[in-house]
Wavefront OBJ file of the C-alpha trace (Angstrom):
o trace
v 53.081 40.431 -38.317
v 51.409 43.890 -37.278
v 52.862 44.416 -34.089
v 51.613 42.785 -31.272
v 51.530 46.418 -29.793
v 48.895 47.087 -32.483
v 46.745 43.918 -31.376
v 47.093 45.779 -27.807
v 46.565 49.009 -28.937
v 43.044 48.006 -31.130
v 42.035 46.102 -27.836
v 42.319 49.612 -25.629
v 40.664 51.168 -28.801
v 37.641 48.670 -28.789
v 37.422 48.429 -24.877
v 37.337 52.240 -24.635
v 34.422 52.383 -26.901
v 32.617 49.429 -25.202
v 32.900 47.156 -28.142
v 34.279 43.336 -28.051
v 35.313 40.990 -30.488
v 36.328 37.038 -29.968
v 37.188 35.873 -33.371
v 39.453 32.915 -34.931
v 42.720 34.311 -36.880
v 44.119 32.548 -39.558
v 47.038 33.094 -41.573
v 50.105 34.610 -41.203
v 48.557 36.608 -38.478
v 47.706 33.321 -36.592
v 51.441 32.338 -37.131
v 52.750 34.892 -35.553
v 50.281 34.946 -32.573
v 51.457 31.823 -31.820
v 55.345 32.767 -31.911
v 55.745 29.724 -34.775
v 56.854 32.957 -37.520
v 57.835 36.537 -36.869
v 57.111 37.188 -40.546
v 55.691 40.161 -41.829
v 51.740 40.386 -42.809
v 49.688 43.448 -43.331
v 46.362 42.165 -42.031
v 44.857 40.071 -39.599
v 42.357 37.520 -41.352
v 39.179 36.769 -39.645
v 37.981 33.334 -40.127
v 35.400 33.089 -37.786
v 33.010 34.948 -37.215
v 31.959 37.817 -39.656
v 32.954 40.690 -38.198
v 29.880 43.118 -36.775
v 29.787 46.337 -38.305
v 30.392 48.463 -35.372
v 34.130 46.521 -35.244
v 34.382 46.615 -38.917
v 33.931 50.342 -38.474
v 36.203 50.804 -35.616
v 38.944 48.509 -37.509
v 39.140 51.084 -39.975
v 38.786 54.020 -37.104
v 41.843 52.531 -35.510
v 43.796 52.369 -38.939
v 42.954 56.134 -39.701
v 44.093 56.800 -36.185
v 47.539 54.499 -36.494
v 48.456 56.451 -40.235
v 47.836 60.043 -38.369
v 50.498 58.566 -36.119
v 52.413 57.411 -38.598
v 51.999 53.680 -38.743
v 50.576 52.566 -41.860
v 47.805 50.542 -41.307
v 45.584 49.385 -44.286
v 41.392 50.380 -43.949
v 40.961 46.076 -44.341
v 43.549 45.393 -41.931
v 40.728 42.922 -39.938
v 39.139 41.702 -42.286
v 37.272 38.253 -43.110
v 39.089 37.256 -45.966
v 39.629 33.866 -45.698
v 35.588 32.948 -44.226
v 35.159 30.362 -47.018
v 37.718 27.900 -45.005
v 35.424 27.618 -43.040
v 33.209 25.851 -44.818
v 35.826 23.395 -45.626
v 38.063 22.661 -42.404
v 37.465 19.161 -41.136
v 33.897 19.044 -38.669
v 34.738 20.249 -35.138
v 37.533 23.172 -36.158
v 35.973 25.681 -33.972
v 35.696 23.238 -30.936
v 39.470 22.836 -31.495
v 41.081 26.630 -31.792
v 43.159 27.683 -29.343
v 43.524 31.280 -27.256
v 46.641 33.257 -29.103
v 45.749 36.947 -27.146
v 43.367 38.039 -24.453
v 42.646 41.447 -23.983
v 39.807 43.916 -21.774
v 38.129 43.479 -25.092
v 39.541 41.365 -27.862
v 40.066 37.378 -27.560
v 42.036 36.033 -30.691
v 41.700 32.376 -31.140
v 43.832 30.321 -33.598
v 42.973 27.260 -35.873
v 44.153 24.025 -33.565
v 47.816 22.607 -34.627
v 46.085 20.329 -37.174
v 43.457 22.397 -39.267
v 46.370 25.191 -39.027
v 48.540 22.869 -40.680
v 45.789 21.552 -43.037
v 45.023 25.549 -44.427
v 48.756 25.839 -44.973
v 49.271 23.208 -46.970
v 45.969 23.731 -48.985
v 47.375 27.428 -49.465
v 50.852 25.383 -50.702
v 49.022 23.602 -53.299
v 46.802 25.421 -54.190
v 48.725 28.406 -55.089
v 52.421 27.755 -54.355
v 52.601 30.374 -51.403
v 52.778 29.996 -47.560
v 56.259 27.146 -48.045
v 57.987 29.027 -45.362
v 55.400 28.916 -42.991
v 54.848 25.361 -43.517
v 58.394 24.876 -43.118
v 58.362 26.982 -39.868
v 55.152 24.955 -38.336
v 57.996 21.786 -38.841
v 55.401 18.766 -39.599
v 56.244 15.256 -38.761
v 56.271 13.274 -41.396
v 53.122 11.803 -39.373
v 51.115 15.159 -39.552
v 51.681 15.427 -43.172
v 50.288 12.288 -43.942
v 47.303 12.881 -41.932
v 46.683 16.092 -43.562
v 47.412 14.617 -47.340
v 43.703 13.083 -47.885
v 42.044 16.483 -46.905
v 43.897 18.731 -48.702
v 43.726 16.209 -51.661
v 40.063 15.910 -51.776
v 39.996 20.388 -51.921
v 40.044 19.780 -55.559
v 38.156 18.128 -58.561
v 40.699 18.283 -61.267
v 41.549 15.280 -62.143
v 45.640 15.573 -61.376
v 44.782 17.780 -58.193
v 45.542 14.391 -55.369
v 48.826 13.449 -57.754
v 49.731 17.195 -57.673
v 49.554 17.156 -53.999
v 51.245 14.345 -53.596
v 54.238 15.717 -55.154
v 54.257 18.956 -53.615
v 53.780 17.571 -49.937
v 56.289 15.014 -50.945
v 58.834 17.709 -51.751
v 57.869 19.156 -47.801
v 58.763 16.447 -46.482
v 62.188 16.274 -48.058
v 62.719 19.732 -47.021
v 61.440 19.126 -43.458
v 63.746 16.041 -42.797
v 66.485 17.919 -44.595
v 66.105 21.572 -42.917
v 65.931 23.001 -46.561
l 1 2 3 4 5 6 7 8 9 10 11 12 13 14 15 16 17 18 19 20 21 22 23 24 25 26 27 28 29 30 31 32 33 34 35 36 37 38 39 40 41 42 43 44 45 46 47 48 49 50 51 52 53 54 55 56 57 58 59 60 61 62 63 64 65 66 67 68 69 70 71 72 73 74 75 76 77 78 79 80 81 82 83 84 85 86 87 88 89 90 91 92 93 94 95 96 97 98 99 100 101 102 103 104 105 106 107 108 109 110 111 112 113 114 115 116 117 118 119 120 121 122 123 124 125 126 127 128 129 130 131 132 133 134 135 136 137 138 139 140 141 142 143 144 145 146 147 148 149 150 151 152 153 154 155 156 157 158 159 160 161 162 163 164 165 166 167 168 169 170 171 172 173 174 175 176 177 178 179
């Protein structure tokens, strides 16, 4: 993920120009808040809520500031990407997030366990990416099946629920295996 030294170092940045943000991360940016990945991501993906324009602005401050340094950090870096999972996510999502970093002025939040688990294996399906981090979040057996209506019903195509089926049914194998 960016450095958690660059989640520290925008929180300085924002507090020192008396601006706050509490938002809900998703992603691979959520993953590695959490320690569940240490993978690599370029951007931190704002699910909630759309980010004011004074942070937008001073998001993309910060990035000029980390490249003059000699970091590359992307304009979009924080961005809200992903704000259309919102509108899907099982009712209560927001009630069920969970603190990932607390800063002077930045609180990061994090899908609960379930929903989490439930984008990931939506983003599986629905376009064959994020299998490692559904292998590192480790579902039971149990939490797949839970999750396999939802991301099942994400879809009208006709072979969308059997398509699922298969491809959560191959996670599983690969869970109980440690492929």
């Amino acid at each position: 993920m960016l450095p958690r030294e660059t989640i520290a170092a925008f929180d300085v940045f924002l507090h020192e120009r008396g601006l706050g943000l509490e938002a809900v991360v998703v992603g691979g940016a959520a993953l590695a808040l959490i320690g569940v990945t240490d993978r690599q991501t370029r951007d931190v993906d704002v699910l909630h809520p759309d980010l004011p324009v004074a942070v937008a602005d001073a998001a993309r401050a910060f990035a000029a500031r980390q490249r003059a340094l000699g970091h590359f950090l992307a304009d979009d870096w924080l961005n809200n990407g992903p704000s259309q999972l919102k509108e899907i996510l099982p009712a209560g999502w927001l009630a069920r997030s969970q603190a990932a970093f607390s800063g002077a002025a930045l609180t990061l939040l994090v899908l609960g366990r379930g929903d989490l688990l439930k984008s990931k294996l939506f983003s599986l399906c629905d376009r064959g990416t994020d299998l490692d981090d559904c292998l590192a979040l480790t579902p039971s057996g149990a939490e797949i099946d839970e999750a396999e209506p939802w991301v099942a019903s994400q879809d009208a195509h006709p072979h969308w629920p059997e398509h699922v089926r298969r491809t959560l049914g191959d996670l599983r194998k690969r869970v109980r295996h440690g492929v």
